[in-house]
C-alpha positions as a printed NumPy array, in Angstrom:
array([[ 11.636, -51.82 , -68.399],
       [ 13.829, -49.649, -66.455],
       [ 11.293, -48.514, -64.551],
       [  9.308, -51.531, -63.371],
       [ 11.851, -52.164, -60.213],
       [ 10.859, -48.701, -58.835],
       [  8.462, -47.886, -56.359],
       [  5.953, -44.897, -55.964],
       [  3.983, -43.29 , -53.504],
       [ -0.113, -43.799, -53.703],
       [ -0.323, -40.256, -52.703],
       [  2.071, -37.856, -54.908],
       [  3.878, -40.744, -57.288],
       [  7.042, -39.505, -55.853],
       [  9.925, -42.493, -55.788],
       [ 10.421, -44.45 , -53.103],
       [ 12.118, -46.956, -53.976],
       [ 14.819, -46.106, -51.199],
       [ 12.816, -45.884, -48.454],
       [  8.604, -46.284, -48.084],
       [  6.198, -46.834, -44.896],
       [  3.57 , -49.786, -46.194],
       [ -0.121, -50.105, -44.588],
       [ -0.467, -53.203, -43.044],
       [ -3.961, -53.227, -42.79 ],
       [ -4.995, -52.075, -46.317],
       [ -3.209, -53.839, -48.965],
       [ -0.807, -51.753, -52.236],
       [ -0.75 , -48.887, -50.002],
       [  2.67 , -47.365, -49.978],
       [  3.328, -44.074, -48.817],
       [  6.749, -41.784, -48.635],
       [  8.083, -40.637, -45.116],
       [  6.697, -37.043, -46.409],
       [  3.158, -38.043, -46.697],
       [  3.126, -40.539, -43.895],
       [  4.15 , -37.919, -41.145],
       [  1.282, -35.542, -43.134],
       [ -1.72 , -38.129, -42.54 ],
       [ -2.58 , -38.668, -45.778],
       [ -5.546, -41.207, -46.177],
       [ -6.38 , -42.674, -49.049],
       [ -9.67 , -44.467, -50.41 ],
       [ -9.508, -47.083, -47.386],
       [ -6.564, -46.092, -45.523],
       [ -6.409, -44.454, -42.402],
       [ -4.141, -42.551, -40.971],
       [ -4.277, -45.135, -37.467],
       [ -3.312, -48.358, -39.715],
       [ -0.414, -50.013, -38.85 ],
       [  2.382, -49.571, -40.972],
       [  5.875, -50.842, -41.576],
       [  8.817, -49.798, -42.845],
       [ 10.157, -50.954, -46.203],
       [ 13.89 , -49.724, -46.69 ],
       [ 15.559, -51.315, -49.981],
       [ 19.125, -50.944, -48.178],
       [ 20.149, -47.354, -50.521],
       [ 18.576, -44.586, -47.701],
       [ 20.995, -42.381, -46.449],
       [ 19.653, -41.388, -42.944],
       [ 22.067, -38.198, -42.74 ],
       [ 21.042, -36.79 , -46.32 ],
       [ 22.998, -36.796, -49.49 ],
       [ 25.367, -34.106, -48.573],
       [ 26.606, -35.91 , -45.106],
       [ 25.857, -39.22 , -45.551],
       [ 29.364, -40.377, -47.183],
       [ 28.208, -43.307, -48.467],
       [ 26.665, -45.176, -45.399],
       [ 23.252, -46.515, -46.135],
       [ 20.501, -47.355, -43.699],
       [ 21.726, -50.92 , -42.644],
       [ 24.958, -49.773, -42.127],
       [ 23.592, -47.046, -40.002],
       [ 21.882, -49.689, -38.039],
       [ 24.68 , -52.397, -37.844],
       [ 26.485, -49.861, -36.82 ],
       [ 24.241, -49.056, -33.806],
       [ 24.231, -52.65 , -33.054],
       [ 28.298, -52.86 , -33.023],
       [ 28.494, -49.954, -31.112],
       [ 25.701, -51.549, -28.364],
       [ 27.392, -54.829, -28.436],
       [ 31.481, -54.245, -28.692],
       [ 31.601, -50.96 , -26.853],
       [ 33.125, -47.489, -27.75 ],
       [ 36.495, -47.75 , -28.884],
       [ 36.335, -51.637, -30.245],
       [ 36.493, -49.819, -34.087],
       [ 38.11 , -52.943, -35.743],
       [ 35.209, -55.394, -34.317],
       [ 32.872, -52.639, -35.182],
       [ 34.332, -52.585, -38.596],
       [ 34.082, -56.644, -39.257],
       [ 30.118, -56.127, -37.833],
       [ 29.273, -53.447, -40.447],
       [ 30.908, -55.005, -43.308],
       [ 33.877, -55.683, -45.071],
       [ 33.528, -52.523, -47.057],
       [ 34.212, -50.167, -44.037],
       [ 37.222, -49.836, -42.59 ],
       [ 38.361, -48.849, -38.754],
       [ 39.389, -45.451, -39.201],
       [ 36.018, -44.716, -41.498],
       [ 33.832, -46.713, -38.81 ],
       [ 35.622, -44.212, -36.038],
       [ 35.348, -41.23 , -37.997],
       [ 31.319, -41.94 , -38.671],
       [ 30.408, -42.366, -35.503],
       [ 31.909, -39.37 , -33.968],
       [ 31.688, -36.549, -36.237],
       [ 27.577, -38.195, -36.547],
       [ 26.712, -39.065, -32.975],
       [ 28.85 , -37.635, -31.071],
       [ 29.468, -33.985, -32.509],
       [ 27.001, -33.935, -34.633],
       [ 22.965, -33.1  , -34.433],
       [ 22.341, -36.496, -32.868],
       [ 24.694, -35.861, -30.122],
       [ 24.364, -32.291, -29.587],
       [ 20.482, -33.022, -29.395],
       [ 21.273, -35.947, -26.333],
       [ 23.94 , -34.086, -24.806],
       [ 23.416, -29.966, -24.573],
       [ 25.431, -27.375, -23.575],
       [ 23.994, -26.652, -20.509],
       [ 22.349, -29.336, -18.403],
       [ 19.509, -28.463, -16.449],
       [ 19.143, -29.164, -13.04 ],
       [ 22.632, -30.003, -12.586],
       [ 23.738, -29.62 ,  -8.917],
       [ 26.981, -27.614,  -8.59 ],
       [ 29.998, -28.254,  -6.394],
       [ 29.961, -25.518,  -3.681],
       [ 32.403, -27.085,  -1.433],
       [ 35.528, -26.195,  -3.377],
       [ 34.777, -25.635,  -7.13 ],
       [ 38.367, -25.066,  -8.085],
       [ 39.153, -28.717,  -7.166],
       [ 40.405, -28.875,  -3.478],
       [ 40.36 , -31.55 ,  -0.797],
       [ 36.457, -31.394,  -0.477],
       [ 35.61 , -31.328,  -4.227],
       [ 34.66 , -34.297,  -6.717],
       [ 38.205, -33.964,  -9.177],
       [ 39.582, -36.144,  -5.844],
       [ 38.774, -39.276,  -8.664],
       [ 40.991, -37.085, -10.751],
       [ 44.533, -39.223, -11.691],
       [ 47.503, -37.695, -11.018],
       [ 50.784, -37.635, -12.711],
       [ 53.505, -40.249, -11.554],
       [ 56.169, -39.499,  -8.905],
       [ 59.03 , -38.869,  -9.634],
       [ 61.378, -40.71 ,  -7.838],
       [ 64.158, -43.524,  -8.981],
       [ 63.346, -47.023,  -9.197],
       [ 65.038, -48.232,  -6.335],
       [ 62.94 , -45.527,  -4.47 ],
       [ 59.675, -47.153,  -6.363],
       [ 60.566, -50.523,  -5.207],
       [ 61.041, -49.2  ,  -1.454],
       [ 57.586, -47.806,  -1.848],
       [ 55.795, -50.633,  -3.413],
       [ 54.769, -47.987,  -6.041],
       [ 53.803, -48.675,  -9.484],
       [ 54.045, -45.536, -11.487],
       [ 51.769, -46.716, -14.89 ],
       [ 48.867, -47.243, -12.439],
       [ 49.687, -44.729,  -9.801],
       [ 49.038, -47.219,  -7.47 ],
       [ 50.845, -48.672,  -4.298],
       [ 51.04 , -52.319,  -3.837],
       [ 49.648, -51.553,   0.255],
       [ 46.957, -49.272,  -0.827],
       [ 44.972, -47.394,   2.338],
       [ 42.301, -49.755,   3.322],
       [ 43.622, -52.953,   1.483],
       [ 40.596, -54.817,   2.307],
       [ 38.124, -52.354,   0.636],
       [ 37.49 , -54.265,  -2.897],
       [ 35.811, -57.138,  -0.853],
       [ 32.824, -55.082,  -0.283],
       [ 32.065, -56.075,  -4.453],
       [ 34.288, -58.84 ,  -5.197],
       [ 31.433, -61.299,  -4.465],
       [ 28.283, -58.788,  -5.687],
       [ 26.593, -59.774,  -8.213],
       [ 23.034, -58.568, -10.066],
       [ 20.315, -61.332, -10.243],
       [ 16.853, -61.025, -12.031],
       [ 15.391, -62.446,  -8.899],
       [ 16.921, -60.446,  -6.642],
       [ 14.332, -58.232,  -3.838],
       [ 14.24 , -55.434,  -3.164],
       [ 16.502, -55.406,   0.067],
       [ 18.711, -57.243,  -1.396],
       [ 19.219, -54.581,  -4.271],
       [ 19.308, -51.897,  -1.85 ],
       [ 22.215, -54.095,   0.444],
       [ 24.19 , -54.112,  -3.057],
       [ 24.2  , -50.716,  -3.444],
       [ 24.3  , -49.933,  -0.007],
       [ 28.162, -52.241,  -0.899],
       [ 28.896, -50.112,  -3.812],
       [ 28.243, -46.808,  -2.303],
       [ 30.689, -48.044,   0.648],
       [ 33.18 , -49.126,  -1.875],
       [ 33.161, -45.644,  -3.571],
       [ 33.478, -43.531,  -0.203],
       [ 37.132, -45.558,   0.812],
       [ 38.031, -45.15 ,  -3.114],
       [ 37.574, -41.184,  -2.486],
       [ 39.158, -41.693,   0.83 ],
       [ 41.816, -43.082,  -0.679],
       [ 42.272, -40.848,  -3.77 ],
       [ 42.294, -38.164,  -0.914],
       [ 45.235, -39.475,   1.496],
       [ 47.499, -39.804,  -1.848],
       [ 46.395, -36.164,  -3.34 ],
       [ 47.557, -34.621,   0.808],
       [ 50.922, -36.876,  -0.078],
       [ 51.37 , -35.179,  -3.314],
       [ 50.393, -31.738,  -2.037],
       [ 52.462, -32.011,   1.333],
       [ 55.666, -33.103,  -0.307],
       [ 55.31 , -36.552,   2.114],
       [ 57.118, -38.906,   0.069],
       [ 60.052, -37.243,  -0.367],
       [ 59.882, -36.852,   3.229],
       [ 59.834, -40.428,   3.55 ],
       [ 62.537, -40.779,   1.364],
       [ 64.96 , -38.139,   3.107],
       [ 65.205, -36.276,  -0.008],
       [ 63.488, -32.834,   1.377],
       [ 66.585, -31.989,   3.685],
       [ 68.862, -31.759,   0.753],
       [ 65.838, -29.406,  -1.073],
       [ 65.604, -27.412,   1.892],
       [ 69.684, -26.837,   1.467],
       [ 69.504, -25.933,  -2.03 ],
       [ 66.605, -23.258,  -1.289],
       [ 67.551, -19.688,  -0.218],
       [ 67.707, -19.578,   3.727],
       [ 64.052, -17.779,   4.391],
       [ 62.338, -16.266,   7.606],
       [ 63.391, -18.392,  10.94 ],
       [ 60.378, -19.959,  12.321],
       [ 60.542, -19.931,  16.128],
       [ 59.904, -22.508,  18.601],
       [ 56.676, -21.32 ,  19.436],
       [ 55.639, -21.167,  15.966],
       [ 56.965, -24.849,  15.691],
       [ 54.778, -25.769,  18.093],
       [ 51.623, -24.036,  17.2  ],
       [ 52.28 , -25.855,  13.445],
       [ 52.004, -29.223,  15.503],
       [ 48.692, -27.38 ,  17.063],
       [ 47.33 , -27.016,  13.597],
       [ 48.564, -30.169,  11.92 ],
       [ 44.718, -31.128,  11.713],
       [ 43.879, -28.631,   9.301],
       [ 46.286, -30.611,   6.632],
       [ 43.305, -32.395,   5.615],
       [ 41.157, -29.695,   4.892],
       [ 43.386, -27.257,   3.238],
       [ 46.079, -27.19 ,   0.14 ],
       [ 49.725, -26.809,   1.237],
       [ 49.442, -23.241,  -0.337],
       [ 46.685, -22.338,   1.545],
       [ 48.254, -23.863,   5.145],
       [ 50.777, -21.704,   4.146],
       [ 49.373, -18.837,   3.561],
       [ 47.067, -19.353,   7.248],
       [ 50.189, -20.134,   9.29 ],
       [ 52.213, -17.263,   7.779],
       [ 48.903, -14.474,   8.549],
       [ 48.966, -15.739,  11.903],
       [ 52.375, -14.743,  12.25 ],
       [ 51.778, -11.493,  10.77 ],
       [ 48.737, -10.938,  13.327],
       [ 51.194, -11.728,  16.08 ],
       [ 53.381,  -9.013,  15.033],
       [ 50.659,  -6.726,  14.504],
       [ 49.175,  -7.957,  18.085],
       [ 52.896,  -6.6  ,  19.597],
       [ 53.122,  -3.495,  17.687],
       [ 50.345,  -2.23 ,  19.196],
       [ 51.049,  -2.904,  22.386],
       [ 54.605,  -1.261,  22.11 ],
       [ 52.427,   1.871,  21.036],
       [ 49.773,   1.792,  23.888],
       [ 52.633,   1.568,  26.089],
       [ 54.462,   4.43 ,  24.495],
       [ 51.492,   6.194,  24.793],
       [ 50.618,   5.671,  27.991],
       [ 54.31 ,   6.927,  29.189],
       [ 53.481,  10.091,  27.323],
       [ 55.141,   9.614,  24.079],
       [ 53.512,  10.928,  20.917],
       [ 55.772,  10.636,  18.246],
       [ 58.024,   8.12 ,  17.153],
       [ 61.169,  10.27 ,  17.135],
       [ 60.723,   9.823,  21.178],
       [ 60.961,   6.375,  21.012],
       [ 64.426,   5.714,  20.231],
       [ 65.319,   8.087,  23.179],
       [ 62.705,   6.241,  25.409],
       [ 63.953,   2.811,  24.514],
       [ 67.744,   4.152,  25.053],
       [ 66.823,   5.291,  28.876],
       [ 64.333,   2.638,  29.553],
       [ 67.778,   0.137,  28.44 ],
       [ 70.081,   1.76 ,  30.547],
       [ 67.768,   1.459,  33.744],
       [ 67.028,  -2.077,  33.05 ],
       [ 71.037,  -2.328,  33.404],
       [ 71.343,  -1.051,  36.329],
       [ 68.57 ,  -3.334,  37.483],
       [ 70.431,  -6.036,  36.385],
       [ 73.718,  -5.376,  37.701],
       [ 72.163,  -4.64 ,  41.04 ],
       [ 70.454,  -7.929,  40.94 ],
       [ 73.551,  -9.733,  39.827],
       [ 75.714,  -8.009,  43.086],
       [ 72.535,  -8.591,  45.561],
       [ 72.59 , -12.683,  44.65 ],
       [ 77.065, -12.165,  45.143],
       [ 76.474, -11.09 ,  48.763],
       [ 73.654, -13.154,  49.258],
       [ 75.821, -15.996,  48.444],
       [ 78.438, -15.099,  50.671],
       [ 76.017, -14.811,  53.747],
       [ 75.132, -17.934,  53.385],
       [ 78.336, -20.044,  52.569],
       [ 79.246, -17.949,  55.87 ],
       [ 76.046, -19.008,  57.507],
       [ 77.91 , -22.385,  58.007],
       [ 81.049, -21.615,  58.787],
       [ 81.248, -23.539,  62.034],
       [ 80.888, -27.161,  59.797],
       [ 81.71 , -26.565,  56.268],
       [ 85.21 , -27.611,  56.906],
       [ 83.571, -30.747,  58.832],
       [ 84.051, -34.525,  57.142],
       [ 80.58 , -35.612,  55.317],
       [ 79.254, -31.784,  54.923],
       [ 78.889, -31.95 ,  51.556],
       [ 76.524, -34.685,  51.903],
       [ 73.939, -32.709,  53.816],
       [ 71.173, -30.764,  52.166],
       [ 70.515, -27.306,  52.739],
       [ 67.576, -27.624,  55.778],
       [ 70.413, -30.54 ,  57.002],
       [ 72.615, -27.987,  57.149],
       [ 70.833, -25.722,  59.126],
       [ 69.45 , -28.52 ,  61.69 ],
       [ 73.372, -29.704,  61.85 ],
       [ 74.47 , -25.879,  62.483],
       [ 71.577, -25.032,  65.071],
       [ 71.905, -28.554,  66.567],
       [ 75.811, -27.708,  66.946],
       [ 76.13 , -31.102,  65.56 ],
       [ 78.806, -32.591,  63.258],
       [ 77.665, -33.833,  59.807],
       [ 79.16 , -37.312,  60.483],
       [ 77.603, -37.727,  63.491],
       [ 74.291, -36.773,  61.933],
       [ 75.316, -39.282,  59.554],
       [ 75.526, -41.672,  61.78 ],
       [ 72.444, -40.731,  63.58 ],
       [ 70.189, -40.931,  60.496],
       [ 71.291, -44.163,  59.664],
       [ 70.836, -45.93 ,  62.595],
       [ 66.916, -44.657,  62.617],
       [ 66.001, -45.092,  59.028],
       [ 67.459, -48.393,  59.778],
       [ 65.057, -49.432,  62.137],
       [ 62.304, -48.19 ,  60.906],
       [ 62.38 , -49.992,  57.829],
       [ 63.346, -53.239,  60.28 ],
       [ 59.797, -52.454,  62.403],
       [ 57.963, -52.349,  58.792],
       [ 58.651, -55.186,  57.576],
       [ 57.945, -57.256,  61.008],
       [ 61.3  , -57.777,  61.849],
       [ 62.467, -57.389,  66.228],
       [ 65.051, -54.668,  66.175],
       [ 66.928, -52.712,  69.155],
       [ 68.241, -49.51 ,  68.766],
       [ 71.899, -48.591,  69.868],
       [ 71.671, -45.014,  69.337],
       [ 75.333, -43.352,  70.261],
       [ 75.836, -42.106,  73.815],
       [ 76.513, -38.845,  72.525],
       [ 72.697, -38.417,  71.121],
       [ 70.659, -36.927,  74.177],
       [ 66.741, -36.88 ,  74.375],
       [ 66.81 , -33.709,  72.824],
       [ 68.851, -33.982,  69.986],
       [ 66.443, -37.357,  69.581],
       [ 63.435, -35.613,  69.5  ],
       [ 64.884, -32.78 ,  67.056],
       [ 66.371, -35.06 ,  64.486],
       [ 63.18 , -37.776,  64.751],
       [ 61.115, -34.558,  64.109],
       [ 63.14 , -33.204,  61.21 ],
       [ 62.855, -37.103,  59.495],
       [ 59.113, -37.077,  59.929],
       [ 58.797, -33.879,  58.664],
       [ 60.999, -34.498,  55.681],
       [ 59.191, -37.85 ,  55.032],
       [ 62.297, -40.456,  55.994],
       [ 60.472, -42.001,  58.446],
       [ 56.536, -42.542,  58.956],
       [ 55.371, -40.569,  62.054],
       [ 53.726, -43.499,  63.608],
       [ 57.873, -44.819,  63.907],
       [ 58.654, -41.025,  65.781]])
């Protein structure tokens, strides 16, 4: 009596009570999943007939030695849970499958059977073919994909976070770059109606939406990498005190680091580094050999005749210098002497140096030229601006010394020359 609940195969009375493909189109024909994927045909049956599958809820779709228990509709509930709650919903998952299965065993199923096992090593190989490879900068720099990488928080104080607007669980500022950018998809949505232009303007969104996200991610990995917020903060000065005191960069070099601030964005800090400090090493490099082309071309071979080259070529520069320094002296004197005649004169510190020497060759006194000056520059701004005036020039100033001082004005651009 035992026996009458089981189920045999038509073809080679094995049991299949567990699990058996049935011919829809010819009727008590019951085959096992061994025979069925052979062909076998039977009296009637063919091997085209539809068939369906009759599982009695006990197959174990992983074997006997993996399958742990889980029968064929658990297998499949499963695959529904995981389809309709998501990875990672295990307790959902759990109440879909059955009361019998608990979180941790619905978690440990799935992943040691679809993910790491044959299933998911069969879906997901080693290597990928086709797969395009990152030859802008594989080992993750400013042009490579990890920019969507997160980053550690910053390390700064909270009052520091608040001055930011930072949020160190998210990583995020409350002012991101681009605030507006999530409107490109806040209002997107798919419909089944939707054209084909329209699909292609939602993407076109999406792909928009993606490009300031990696702009974004970008602009905070330069922060990190540049050491800009604790720029911002003020906190570098004190690092830089605490550091050992290093090479001093000159002011040329400061400026040529302004020059090639650009580059920021296309290289680490490291490798700015490393650029701006083999620049300076090709600069001294450049000078080096010039101070041995000009060695050599003063006939100097070895270095041992440097020194004594250097020595002499120091000495005459000296003498240079201090023959300079006594040529400017008596130079100086000559000329303070030049005026002797008016220096001692009332307003003759006034004058400029060509007034001087009109005032001197003019053998006229620095207040009356004073005077003189006045009285034109006077007028002429009177005649510019419309208004009658008459000149009382002193009765000292002859035609001459007119001429010669409305000339000198003209020529230094007091007056206009149309006024002379």
């Amino acid at each position: 009596m035992a026996d009458l609940g089981k189920k045999y195969c038509v073809n080679c009375l094995a049991d299949v009570t567990d699990l058996r493909l049935r011919c829809t189109d010819c009727p008590d024909i019951e085959l096992c999943p061994e025979c069925f994927s052979a062909g076998a045909e039977i009296g009637n049956h063919r091997r085209w007939h539809g068939y369906q599958q009759v599982d009695g809820g006990r197959f174990s779709l992983w074997g006997p030695e993996a399958e742990g228990g889980w029968t064929s509709r658990e297998e499949q509930s499963l695959l529904d849970a995981i389809e309709q709650y998501g990875f990672g919903n295990w307790e959902d998952m759990a109440a879909h499958v059955g009361a019998s299965r608990t979180p941790q065993e619905v978690m440990e199923h799935y992943v040691t059977m679809y993910i790491h096992g044959n299933l998911g090593k069969a879906c997901i190989p080693d290597s990928i073919p086709n797969r395009v490879t990152d030859h802008t900068c594989p080992s993750g720099g400013p042009l490579s994909p990890s920019l969507t990488t997160p980053l550690p928080p910053l390390d700064i104080s909270l009052t520091e976070q608040q001055q930011l607007g930072y949020m160190p669980l998210r990583d995020d500022y409350e002012i991101e770059y681009d605030q507006d950018a999530e409107k490109l998809i806040s209002g997107l949505s798919v419909n089944y109606d939707d054209e084909d232009v329209e699909i292609e303007m939602k993407r076109a969104h999406v792909d928009m939406y993606v490009r300031k996200l990696r702009e974004r991610q970008r602009r905070k990995n330069i922060a990190r990498d540049y050491n800009l917020v604790p720029t911002f903060l003020g906190r570098d000065k004190k690092d830089k005190e605490k550091e050992k005191p290093g090479r001093k960069i000159t002011k040329e070099e400061k400026e040529q680091r302004v020059r090639l601030r650009g580059l920021c964005q296309f290289m680490a800090h490291r490798e700015f580094e490393d650029f701006f400090e083999n620049m300076h090493k090709e600069r001294v490099l450049r000078a080096k050999v010039r101070e041995l082309q000009r060695y050599r071309r003063n006939g100097i071979t070895r270095l041992e005749e440097s020194a004594e080259y250097e020595a002499a070529r120091h000495k005459r520069e000296k003498r240079k210098e201090n023959k300079s320094v006594v040529t400017s002296k008596r130079g100086k004197e000559g000329k303070d002497g030049e005026f002797a005649a008016i220096e001692n004169l009332t307003g003759f510190e006034l004058l400029s140096d060509r007034e001087k020497v009109l005032c001197n060759s003019l053998n006229l006194s620095p207040a009356r030229y004073l005077t003189v000056k006045t009285i034109i520059i006077k007028d002429h701004l009177q005649k510019r601006q419309g208004i009658p005036a008459k000149s009382r020039l002193p009765s000292y100033l002859d035609k001459v010394l007119k001429k010669r001082i409305l000339t000198f004005l003209t020529e230094s651009g007091w007056i206009s020359r149309d006024a002379s």
